[in-house]
N, CA, C and O of each residue as an XYZ file, in Angstrom:
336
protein
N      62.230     -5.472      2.859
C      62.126     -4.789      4.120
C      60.679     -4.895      4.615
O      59.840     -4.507      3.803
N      60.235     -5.340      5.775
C      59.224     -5.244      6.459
C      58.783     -4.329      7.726
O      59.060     -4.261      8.924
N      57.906     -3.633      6.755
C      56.886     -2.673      7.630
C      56.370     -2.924      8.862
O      55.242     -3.413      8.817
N      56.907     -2.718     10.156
C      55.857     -3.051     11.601
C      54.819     -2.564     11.116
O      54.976     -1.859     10.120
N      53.648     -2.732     11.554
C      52.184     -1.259     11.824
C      52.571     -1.297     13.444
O      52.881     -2.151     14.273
N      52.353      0.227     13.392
C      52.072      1.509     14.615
C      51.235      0.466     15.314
O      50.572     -0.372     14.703
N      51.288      0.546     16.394
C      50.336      0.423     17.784
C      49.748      1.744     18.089
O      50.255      2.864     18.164
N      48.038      1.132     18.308
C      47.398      1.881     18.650
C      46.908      2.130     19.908
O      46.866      1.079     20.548
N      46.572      2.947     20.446
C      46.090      2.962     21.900
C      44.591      2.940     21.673
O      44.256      3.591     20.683
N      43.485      2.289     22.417
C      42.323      2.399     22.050
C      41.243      2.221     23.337
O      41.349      1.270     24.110
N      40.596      2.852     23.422
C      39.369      2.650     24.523
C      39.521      1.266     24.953
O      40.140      0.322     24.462
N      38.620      1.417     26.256
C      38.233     -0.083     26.765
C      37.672     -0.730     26.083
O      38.057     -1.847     25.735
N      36.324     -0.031     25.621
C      35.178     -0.242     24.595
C      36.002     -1.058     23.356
O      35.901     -2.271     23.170
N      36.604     -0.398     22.775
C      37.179     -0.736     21.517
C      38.405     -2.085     22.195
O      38.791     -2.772     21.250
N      38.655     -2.267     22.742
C      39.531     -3.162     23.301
C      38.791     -4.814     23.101
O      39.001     -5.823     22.427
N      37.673     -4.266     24.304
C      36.672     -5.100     24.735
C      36.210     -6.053     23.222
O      36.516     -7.242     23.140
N      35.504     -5.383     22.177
C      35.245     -5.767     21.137
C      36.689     -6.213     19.898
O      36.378     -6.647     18.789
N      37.708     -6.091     20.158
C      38.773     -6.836     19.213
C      38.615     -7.945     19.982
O      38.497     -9.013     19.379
N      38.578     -7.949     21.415
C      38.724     -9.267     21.909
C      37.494    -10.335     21.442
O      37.632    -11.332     20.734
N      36.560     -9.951     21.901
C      35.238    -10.628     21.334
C      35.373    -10.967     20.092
O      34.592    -11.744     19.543
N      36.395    -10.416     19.495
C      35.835    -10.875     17.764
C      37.210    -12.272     17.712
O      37.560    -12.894     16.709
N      37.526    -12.363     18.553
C      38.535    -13.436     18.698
C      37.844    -14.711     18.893
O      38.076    -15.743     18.264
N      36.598    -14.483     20.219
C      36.155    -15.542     20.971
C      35.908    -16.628     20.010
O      35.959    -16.343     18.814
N      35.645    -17.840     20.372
C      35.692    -19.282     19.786
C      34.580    -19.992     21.354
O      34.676    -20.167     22.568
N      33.524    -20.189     20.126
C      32.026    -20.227     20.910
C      31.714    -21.889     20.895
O      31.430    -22.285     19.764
N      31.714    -22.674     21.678
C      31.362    -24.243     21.520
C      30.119    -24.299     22.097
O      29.921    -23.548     23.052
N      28.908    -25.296     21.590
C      27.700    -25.659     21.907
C      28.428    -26.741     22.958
O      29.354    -27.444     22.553
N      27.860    -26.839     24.577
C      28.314    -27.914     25.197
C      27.010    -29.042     24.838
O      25.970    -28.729     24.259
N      27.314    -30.223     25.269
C      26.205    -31.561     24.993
C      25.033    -30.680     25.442
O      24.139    -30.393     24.646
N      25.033    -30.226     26.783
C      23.881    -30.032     27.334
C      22.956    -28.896     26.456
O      21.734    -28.760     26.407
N      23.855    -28.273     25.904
C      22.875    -26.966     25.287
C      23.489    -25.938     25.431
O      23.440    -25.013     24.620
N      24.223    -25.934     26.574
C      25.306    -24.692     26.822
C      26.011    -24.001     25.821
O      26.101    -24.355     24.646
N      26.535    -22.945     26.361
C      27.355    -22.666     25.054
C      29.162    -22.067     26.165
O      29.219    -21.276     27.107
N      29.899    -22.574     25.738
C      31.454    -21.988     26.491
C      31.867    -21.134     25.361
O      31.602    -21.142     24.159
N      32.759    -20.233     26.288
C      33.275    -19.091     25.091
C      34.707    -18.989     25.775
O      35.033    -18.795     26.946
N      35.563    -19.224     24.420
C      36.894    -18.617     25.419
C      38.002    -17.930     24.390
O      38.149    -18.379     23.253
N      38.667    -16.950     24.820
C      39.104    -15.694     23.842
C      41.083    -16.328     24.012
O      41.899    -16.255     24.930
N      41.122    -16.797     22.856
C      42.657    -17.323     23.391
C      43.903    -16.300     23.212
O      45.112    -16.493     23.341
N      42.961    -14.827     22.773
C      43.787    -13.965     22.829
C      44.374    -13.307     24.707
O      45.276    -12.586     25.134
N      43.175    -14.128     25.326
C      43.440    -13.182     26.827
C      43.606    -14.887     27.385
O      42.927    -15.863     27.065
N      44.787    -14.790     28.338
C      45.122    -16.117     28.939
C      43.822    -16.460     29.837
O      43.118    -15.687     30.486
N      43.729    -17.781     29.683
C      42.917    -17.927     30.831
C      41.567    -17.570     30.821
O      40.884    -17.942     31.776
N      41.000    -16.858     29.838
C      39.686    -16.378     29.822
C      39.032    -17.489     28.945
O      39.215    -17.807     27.769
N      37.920    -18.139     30.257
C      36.831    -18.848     29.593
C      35.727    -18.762     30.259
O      35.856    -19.060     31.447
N      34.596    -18.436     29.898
C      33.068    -18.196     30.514
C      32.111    -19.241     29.418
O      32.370    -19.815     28.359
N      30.882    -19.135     30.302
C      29.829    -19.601     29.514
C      28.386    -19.142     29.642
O      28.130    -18.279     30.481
N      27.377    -19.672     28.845
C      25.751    -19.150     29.126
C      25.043    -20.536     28.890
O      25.487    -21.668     28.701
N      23.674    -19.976     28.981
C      22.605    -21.064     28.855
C      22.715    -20.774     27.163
O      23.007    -21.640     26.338
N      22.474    -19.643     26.924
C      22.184    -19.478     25.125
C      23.476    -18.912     24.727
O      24.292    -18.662     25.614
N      23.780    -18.665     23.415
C      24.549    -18.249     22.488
C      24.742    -16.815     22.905
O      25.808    -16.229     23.097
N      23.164    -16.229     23.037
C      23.248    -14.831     23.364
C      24.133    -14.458     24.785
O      24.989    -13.592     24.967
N      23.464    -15.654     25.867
C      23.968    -15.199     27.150
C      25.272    -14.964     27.755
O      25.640    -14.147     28.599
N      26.173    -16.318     26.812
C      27.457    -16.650     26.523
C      28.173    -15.375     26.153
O      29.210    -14.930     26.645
N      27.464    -14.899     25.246
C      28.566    -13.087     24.658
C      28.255    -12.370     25.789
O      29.273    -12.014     26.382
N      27.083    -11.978     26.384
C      26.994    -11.386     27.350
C      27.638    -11.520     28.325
O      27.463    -10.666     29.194
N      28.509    -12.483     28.562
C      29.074    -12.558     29.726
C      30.529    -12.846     29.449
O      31.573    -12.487     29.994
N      30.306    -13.445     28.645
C      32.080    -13.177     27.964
C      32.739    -11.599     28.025
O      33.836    -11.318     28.508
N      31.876    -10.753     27.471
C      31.649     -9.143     27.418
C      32.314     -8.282     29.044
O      32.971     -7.255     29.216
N      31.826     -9.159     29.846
C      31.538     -9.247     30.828
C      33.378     -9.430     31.430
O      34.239     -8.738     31.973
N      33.247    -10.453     31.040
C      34.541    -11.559     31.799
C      35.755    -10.582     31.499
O      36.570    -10.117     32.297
N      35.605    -10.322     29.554
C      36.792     -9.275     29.539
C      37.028     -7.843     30.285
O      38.012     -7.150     30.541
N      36.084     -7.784     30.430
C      36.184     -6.449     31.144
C      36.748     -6.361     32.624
O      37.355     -5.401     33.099
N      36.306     -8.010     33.505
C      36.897     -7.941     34.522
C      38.441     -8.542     34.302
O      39.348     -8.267     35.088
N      38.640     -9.473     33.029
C      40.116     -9.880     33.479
C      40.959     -8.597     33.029
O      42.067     -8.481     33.554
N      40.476     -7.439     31.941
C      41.648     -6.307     32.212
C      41.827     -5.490     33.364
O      42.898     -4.922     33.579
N      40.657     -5.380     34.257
C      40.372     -4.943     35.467
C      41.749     -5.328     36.744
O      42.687     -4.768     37.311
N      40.979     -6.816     36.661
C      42.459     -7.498     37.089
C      43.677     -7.600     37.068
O      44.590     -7.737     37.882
N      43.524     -7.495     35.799
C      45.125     -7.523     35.112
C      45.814     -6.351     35.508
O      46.881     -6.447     36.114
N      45.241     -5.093     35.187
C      45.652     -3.624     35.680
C      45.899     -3.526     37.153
O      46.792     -2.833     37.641
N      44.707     -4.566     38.113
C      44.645     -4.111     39.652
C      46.175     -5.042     39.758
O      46.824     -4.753     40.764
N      46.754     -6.013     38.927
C      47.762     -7.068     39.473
C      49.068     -6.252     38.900
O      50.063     -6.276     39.624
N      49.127     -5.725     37.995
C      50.336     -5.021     36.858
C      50.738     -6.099     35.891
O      51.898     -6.188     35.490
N      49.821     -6.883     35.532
C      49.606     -7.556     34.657
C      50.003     -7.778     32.969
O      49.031     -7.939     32.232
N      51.070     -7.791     32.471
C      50.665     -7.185     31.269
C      49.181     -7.517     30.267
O      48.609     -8.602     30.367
N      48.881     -6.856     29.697
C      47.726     -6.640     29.239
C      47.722     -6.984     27.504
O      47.111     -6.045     26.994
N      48.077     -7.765     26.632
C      48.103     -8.353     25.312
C      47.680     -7.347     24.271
O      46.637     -6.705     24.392
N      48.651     -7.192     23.059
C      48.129     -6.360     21.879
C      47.486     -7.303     20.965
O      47.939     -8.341     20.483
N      46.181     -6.668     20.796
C      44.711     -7.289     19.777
C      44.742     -6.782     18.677
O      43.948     -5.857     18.509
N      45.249     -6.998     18.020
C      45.115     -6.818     16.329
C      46.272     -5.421     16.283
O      45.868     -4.458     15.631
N      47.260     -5.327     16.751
C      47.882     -4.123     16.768
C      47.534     -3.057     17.688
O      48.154     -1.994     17.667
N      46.270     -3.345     18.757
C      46.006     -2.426     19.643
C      46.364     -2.838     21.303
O      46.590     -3.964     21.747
N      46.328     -1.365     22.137
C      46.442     -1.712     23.251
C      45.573     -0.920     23.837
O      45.163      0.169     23.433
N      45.161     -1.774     25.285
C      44.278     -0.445     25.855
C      44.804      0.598     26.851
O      45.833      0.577     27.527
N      43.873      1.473     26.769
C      44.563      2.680     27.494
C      44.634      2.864     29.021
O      45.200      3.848     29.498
């Protein structure tokens, strides 16, 4: 017999960061860096540095649940969580 786990409901905050820990970070030729979270469709950003790249990835998720909510979007469970 197999156990589901409970779904959790969890902050944006806490949302925001399951997603990030998903991201998959590529150095482009130029130096760049692309980031894209294949847990959220469609979400791909980039930076000049490694650093700038999370920063705005950070960024990106926050507007595609934004979106997603302003569209009725469904919104993807991250490790067993959803946001609130």
């Amino acid at each position: 017999m197999s156990k589901t786990k409970p779904i959790s409901s969890v902050s944006i905050d806490r949302y925001v960061a399951l997603a990030l820990k998903h991201g998959e970070y590529i150095q482009n030729e130029d130096g760049t860096w692309s980031v894209k979270i294949p847990v959220l469709p469609g979400l791909i950003t980039f930076g000049e540095t490694k650093e700038e790249a999370k920063e705005m990835t950070e960024d990106a998720v926050r507007g595609w649940i934004e979106i997603a909510k302003q569209f009725g979007d469904e919104i993807p469970e991250i490790d067993g969580c959803i946001v609130l």
